[in-house]
C-alpha positions in Angstrom: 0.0 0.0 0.0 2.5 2.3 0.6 4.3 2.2 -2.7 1.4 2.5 -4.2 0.5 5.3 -2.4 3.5 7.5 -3.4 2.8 6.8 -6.9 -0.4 8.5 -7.0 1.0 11.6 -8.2 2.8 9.8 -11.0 -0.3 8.3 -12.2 -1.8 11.3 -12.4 1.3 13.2 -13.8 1.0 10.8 -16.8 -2.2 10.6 -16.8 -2.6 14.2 -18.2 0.2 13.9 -20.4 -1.6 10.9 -21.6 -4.4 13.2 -22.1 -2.6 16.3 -23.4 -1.6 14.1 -25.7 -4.6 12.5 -27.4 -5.8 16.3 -27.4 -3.0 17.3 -29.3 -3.5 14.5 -31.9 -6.9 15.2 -32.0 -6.6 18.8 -33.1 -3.3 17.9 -35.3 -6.0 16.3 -37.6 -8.3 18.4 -37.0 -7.4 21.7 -36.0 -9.2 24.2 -33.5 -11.1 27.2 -34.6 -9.0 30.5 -33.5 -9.5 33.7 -31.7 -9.7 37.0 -32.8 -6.5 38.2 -30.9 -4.4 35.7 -32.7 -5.7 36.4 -36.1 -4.6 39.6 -35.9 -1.0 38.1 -35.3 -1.5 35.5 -38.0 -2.4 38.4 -40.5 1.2 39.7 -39.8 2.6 36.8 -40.5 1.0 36.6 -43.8 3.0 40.3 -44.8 6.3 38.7 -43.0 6.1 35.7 -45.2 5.4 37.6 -48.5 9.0 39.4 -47.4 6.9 42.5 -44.7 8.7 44.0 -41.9 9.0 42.2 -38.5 5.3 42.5 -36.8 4.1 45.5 -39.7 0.1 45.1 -40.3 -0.1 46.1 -44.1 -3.8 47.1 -44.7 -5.7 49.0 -47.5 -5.4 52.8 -46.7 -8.5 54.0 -45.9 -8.0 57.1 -47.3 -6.9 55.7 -50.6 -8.0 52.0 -51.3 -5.0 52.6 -54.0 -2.2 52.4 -51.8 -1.6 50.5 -48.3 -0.9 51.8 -44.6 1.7 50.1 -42.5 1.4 50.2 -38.7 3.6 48.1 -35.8 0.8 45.7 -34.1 1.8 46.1 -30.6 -1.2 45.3 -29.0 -0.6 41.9 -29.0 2.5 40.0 -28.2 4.2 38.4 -30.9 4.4 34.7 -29.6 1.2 33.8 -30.3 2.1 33.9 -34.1 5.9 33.4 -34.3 6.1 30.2 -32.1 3.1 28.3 -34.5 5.8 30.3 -37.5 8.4 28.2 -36.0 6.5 24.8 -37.2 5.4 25.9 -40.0 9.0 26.3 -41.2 10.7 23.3 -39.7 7.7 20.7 -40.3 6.1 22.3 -43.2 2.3 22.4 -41.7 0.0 24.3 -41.8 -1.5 27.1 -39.4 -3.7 25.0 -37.8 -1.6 21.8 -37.5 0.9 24.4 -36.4 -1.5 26.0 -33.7 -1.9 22.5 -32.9 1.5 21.6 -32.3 1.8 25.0 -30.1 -1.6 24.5 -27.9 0.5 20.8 -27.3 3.5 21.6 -26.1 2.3 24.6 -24.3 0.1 21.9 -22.3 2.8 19.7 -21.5 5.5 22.7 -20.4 2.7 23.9 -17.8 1.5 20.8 -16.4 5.7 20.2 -16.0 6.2 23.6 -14.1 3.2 23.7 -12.5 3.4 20.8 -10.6 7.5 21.8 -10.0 6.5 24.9 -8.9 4.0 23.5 -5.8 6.8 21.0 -5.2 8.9 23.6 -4.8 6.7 25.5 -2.5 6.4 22.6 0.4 3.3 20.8 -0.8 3.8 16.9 -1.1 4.2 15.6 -4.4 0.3 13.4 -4.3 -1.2 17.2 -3.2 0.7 19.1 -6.3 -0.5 16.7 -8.7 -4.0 16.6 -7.6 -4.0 20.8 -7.5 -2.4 20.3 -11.4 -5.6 17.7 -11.9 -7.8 20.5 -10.1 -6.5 23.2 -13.5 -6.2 20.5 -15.5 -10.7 20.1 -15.2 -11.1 23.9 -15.9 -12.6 24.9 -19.0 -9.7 27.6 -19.5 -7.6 24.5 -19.7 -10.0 22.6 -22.3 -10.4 26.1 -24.2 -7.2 25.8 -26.5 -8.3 22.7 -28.0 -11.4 24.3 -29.3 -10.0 27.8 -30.2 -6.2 28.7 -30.3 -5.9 31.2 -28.2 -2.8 32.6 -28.6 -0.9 34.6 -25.5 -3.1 32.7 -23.2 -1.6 29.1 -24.2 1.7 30.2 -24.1 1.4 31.9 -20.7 0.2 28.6 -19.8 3.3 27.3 -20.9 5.6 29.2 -18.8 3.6 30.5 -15.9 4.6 27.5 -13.6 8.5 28.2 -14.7 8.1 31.6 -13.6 6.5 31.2 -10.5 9.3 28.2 -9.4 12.3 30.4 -10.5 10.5 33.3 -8.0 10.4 30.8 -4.9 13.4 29.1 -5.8 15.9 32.1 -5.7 16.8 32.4 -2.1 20.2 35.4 -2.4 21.0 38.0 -4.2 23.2 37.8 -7.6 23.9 37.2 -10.8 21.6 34.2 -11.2 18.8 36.6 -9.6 19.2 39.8 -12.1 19.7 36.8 -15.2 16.4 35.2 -14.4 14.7 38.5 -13.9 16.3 40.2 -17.5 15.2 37.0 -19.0 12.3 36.2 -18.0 10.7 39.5 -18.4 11.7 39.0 -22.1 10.3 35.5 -22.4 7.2 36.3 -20.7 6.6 39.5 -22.3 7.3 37.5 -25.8 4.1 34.8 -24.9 1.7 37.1 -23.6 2.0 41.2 -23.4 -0.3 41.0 -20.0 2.4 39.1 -18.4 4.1 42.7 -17.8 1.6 42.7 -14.6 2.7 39.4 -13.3 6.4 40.3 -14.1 6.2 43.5 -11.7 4.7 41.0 -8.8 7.4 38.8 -9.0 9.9 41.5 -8.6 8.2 42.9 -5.9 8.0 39.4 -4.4 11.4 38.4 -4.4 12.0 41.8 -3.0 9.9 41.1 0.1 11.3 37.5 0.1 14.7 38.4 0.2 14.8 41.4 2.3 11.9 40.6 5.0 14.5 39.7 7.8 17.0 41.6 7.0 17.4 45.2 9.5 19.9 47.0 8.0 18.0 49.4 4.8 21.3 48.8 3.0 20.5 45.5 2.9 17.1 46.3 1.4 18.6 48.5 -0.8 21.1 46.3 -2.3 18.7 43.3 -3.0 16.5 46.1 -4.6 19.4 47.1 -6.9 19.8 43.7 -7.9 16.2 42.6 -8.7 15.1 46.5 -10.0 18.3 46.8 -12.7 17.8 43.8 -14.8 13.9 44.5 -14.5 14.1 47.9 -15.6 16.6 47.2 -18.6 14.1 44.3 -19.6 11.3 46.6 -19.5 13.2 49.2 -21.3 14.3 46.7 -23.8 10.1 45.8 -24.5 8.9 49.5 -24.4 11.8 50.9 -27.2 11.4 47.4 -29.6 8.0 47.0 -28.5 5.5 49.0 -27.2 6.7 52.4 -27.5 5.9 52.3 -31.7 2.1 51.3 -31.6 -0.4 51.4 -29.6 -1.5 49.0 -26.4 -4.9 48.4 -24.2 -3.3 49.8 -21.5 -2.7 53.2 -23.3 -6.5 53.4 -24.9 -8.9 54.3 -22.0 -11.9 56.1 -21.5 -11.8 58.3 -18.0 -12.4 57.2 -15.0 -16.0 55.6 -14.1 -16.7 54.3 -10.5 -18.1 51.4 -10.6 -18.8 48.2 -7.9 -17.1 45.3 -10.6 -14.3 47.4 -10.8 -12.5 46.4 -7.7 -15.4 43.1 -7.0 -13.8 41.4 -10.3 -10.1 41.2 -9.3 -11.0 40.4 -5.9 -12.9 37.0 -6.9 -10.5 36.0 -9.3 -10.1 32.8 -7.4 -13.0 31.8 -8.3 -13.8 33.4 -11.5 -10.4 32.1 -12.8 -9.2 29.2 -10.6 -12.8 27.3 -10.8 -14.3 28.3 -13.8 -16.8 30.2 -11.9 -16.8 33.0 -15.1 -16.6 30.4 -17.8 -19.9 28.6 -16.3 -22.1 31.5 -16.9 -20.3 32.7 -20.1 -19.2 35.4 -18.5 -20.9 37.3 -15.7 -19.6 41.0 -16.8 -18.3 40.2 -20.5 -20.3 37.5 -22.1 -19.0 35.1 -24.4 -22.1 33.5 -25.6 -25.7 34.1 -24.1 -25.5 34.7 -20.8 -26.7 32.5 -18.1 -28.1 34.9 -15.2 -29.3 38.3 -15.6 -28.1 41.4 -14.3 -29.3 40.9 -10.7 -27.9 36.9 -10.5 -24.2 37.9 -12.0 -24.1 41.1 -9.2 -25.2 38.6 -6.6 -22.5 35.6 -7.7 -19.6 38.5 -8.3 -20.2 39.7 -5.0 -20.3 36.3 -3.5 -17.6 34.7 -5.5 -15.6 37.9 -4.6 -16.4 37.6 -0.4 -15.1 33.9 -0.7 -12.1 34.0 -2.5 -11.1 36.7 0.1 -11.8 34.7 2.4 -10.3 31.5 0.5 -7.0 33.6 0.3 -6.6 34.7 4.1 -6.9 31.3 5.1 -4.3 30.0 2.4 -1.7 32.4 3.8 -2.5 31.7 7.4 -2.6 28.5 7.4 -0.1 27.1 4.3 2.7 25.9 6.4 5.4 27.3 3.9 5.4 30.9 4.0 7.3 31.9 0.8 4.5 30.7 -0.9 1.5 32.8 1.6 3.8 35.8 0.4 3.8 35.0 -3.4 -0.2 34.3 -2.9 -0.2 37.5 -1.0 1.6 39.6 -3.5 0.0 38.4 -6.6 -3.6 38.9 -5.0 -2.9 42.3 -3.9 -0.7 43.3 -7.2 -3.7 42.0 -9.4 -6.9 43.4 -7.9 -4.9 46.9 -7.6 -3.6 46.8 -11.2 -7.0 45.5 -12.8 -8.4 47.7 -10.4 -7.2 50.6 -11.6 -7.5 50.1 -15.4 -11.1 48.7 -15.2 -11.6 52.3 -13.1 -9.9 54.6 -16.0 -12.1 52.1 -18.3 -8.7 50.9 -20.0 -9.3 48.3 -23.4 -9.3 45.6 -20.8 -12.2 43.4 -20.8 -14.2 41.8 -18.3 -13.2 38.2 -18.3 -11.6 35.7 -15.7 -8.9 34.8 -18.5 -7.0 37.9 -17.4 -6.6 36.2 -14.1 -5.7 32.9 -15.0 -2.3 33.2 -13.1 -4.1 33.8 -10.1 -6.0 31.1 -10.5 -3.3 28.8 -11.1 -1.2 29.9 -8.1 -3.8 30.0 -5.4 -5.6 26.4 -6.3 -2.8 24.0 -4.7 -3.2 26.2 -1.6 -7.2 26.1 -1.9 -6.3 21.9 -2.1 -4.7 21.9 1.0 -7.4 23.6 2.9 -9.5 20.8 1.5 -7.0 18.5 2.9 -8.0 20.0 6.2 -11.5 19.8 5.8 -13.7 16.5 7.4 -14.6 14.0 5.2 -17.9 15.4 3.9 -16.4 18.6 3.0 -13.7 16.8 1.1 -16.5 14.8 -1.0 -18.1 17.9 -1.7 -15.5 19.7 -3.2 -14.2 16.8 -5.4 -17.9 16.4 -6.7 -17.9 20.1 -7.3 -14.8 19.2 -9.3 -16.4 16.6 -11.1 -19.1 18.6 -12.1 -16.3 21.4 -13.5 -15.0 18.4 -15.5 -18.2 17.7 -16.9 -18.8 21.2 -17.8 -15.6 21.4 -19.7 -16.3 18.0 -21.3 -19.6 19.1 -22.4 -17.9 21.9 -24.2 -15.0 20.4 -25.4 -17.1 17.6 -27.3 -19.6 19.2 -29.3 -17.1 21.6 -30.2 -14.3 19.3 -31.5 -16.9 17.5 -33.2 -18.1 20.9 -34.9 -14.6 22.2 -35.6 -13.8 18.7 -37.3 -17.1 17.9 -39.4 -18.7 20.9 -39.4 -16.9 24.3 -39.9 -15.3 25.0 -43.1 -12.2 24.6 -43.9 -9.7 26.5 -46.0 -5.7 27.3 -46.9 -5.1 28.3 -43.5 -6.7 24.9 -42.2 -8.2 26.3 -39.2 -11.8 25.5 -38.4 -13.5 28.7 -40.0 -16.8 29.8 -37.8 -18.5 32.8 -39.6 -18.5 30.9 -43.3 -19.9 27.5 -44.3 -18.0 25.5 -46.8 -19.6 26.8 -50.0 -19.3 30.4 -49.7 -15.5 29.5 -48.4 -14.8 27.7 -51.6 -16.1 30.7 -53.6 -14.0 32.9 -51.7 -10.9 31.1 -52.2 -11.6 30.6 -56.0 -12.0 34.3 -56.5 -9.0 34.7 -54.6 -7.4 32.5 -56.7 -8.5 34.1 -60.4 -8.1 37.7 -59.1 -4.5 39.2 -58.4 -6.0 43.2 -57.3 -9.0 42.5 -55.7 -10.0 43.8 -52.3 -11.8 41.2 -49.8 -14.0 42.6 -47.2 -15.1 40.5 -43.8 -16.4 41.2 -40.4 -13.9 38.8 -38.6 -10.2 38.7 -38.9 -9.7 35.3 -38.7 -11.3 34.7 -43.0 -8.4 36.8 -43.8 -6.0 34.0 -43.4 -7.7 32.2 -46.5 -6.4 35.2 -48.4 -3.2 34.4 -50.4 -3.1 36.8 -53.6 -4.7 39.6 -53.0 -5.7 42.3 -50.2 -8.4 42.4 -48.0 -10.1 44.4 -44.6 -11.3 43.1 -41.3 -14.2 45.6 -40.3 -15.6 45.2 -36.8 -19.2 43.5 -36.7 -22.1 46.0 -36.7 -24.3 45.6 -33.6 -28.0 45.2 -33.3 -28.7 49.0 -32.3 -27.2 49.2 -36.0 -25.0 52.4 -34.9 -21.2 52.5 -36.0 -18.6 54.9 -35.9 -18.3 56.3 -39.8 -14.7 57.2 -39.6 -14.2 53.6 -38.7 -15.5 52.0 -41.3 -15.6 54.4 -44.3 -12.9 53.7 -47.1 -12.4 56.2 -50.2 -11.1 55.1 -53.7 -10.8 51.9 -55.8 -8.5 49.8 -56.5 -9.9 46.6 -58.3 -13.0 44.4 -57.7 -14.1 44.4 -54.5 -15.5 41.5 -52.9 -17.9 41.8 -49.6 -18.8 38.5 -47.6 -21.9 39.0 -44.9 -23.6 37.1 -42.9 -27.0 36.8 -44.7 -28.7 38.3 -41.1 -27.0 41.6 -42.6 -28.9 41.9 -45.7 -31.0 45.2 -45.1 -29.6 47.8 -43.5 -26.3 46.7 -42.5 -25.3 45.4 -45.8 -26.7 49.1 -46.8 -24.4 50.9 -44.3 -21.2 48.5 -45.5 -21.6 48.8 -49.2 -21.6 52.8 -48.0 -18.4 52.8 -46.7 -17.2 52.2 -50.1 -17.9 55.1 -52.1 -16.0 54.8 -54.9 -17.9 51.5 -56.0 -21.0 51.8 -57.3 -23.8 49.3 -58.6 -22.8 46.3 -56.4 -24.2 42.8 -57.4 -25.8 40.4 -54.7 -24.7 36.9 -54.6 -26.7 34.2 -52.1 -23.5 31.9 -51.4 -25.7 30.0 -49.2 -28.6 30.1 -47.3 -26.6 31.7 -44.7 -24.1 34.5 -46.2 -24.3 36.7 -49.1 -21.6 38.0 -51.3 -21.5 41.9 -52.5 -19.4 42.3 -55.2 -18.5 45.3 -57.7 -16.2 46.3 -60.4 
């Protein structure tokens, strides 16, 4: 019994590689449907590979449909695009085999560091791998093999390194400042949000290091040695990086007090470590239709947010190893006071529990050990709670792979394509294919990867109040056949209001690719 015992945490361990890895194959063959963030990156790409600058969006002028407008995407991190890039080139796939091959190994890195990293910070090895079990059941986890998602799978990927190389170092030094440089750079490179995360690590292993030391030179000193490397890795990211486009961060709307403002951050635990967000599609920021009304999501923000307080006090009161209360400690407080403040100046920052996932991750093995605490009741409870998280994410993960796989269309790119159906896709690409200066126009970025010989513009979807922002959307000139793919739910006045935006066409001709879009083209 014994032996058997301390292989527990083994049989899970390769359980979920097992598991990551039947995923992996799954989506090799056939590959995820994507996010809009990613696109965005994977439209860069496009212009790198037909000889562009490094990270230079090339788009149709609107000014001039003639010419083209170049400008430095920086609101995203480059990872997302430049890691699947890396496949592409050595094994010759596609982009979605390649997203696949990302989403993968980004599964198998961060269930690797993870369960190092709560090693690392005193829990025993049966308690690490159940709290990496506990992630692994969370539909943020399941979410990559239905949509690449960029940043967020490769944050996944090297979260758990991060967090083990902040408990781990233990002096001041070299080794200190190279991990810091470094990993600002890496993290920074997977996901641009992980500029938050970076800042509460420094500040951690500042605390860590210093907190029984007397002398203020001493404070100073280990200061010196965590803020120099950190501020020449930031500077490094702001002069490449940020500094020559712009960033969510830098777009806000004023200030606007408001109770989720502060009440989001603060149940993060639970919004991001337990799926609490993903379970009613989003309680602030929906992602499909929402579950509750406006009354039920105040009610389960505000009570998700007065449990994980209390959820976090008791982790770092009653975790035996401290170094890990004071990384739970810092990370809590550096979160809700950063989110905090940008959701109050209304900052391009939505609503969702995604922006916590680190949170999330770093609190759950110390949320398992209270359970550990717990009587026996209690402890069924929770792992039935689990179970039900597990079916949750299972009921999403099927229907959707089996959609992705015989269901959505599929083109060049070989991602699972959501807002076309295979006709009008094959249409698309065979115009694409007999036209060499045509213009495409879609309302999502992600059809713009089928594109291979000619140009084409992403316009944001019109809303049902049927109000948009002219300036926005209005392009002057001609330059070739244009070509204008809508959902058929836009014939009326929507299709009116796009086909306006294009002035210097005239007499546009109405094509029904299917009973469910509609093609406006004109010479």
């Amino acid at each position: 019994m014994p032996t058997s015992k301390s292989q527990i945490h083994n049989i899970i361990l390769y359980s979920l590689y097992f598991i990551v890895l039947l995923l992996g194959v799954l989506i090799f063959i056939a590959p995820t449907s994507i996010f809009p963030d990613p696109s965005w990156g994977f439209q860069v790409l496009q212009k790198m590979q037909a000889g562009g600058a490094f990270n230079i969006a090339v788009k149709p002028d609107q000014q001039d449909l003639g010419k083209n407008y170049s400008e430095f995407l920086s609101w995203w991190s480059p990872g997302q695009y430049l890691i699947p890039y890396f496949f592409k080139s050595v094994f010759g796939v596609n982009t979605g085999q390649a997203s696949a091959l990302t989403t993968t190994i980004c599964g198998l890195l961060g269930i690797t560091g993870l369960f190092a990293f709560f090693k690392k910070a005193g829990f025993t090895p049966t308690l690490a791998a159940v709290s990496v079990l506990v992630i692994a059941v969370q539909q943020a986890f399941i979410t990559p093999y239905v949509f690449y998602n960029g940043g967020e799978v490769l944050l996944f990927g090297f979260a758990g390194w991060f967090l083990y190389g902040c408990i781990s170092m233990d002096k001041a030094g070299w080794k200190l400042a190279l991990f810091i440089l470094l990993s600002g750079w890496i993290g920074f490179f997977c996901k641009s949000s992980f500029l938050w995360v970076y800042g509460a690590g420094c500040l951690y292993l500042w605390i860590s290091l210093s907190q029984k030391q007397l002398k203020v030179t001493e404070w100073i000193k280990n200061g010196a040695w965590i803020a120099i490397p950190a501020i020449l890795s930031f500077v490094v990211i702001e002069l490449l990086y940020l500094s020559k486009g712009a960033n969510p961060a830098g777009q806000t709307a004023g200030f606007l007090l408001s109770w989720q403002s502060l009440a989001f951050p603060l149940a993060s635990p639970l919004l991001a470590g337990f799926s609490v967000d993903d379970i009613f599609h989003g309680l602030i920021f929906h992602s499909n239709a929402a579950v509750v009304g406006a009354t039920g999501a105040v009610l389960i923000l505000l009570l998700s947010a007065i449990v994980s307080v209390i959820l976090v006090v008791n982790v770092i009161r009653l975790v035996p190893n401290k170094k890990y209360s004071l990384l739970v400690l810092v990370f809590y407080a550096a979160s809700v006071l950063f989110f905090g403040y940008s959701f109050l100046r209304q900052a391009s920052i939505s609503y969702e529990a995604r922006h916590f996932r680190v949170i999330g991750l770093l609190v759950t093995p110390g949320i398992v050990y209270l359970v550990s605490l717990w009587k026996q009741p209690f402890k069924i409870a929770f792992g039935v709670v689990c179970l039900f998280i597990a079916g949750l994410s299972l009921r999403y993960f099927i229907p959707s792979y089996i959609h992705n796989k015989n269901i959505s269309a599929k083109g060049t790119s070989g991602l699972a394509q959501m807002f076309i159906d295979q006709p009008s896709l094959d249409e698309i690409i065979s115009l694409d294919k007999k036209n060499t200066n045509a213009l495409f126009v879609f309302i999502s970025p992600d059809l713009g990867l089928e594109i291979n010989h000619n140009r084409y513009i992403t316009l944001d979807p019109i809303s049902a109040d049927i109000k948009i922002d002219y300036d926005d959307y209005v392009h002057y000139g001609h330059a070739g056949p244009i070509f204008i793919l809508l959902p058929a739910s836009y014939m009326g006045p929507k299709s009116n209001i796009i086909r306006k935006c294009f002035p210097g066409y005239k007499g546009f001709h109405m094509d029904m690719l299917s009973d469910k879009y509609v093609l406006y083209s004109a010479k």
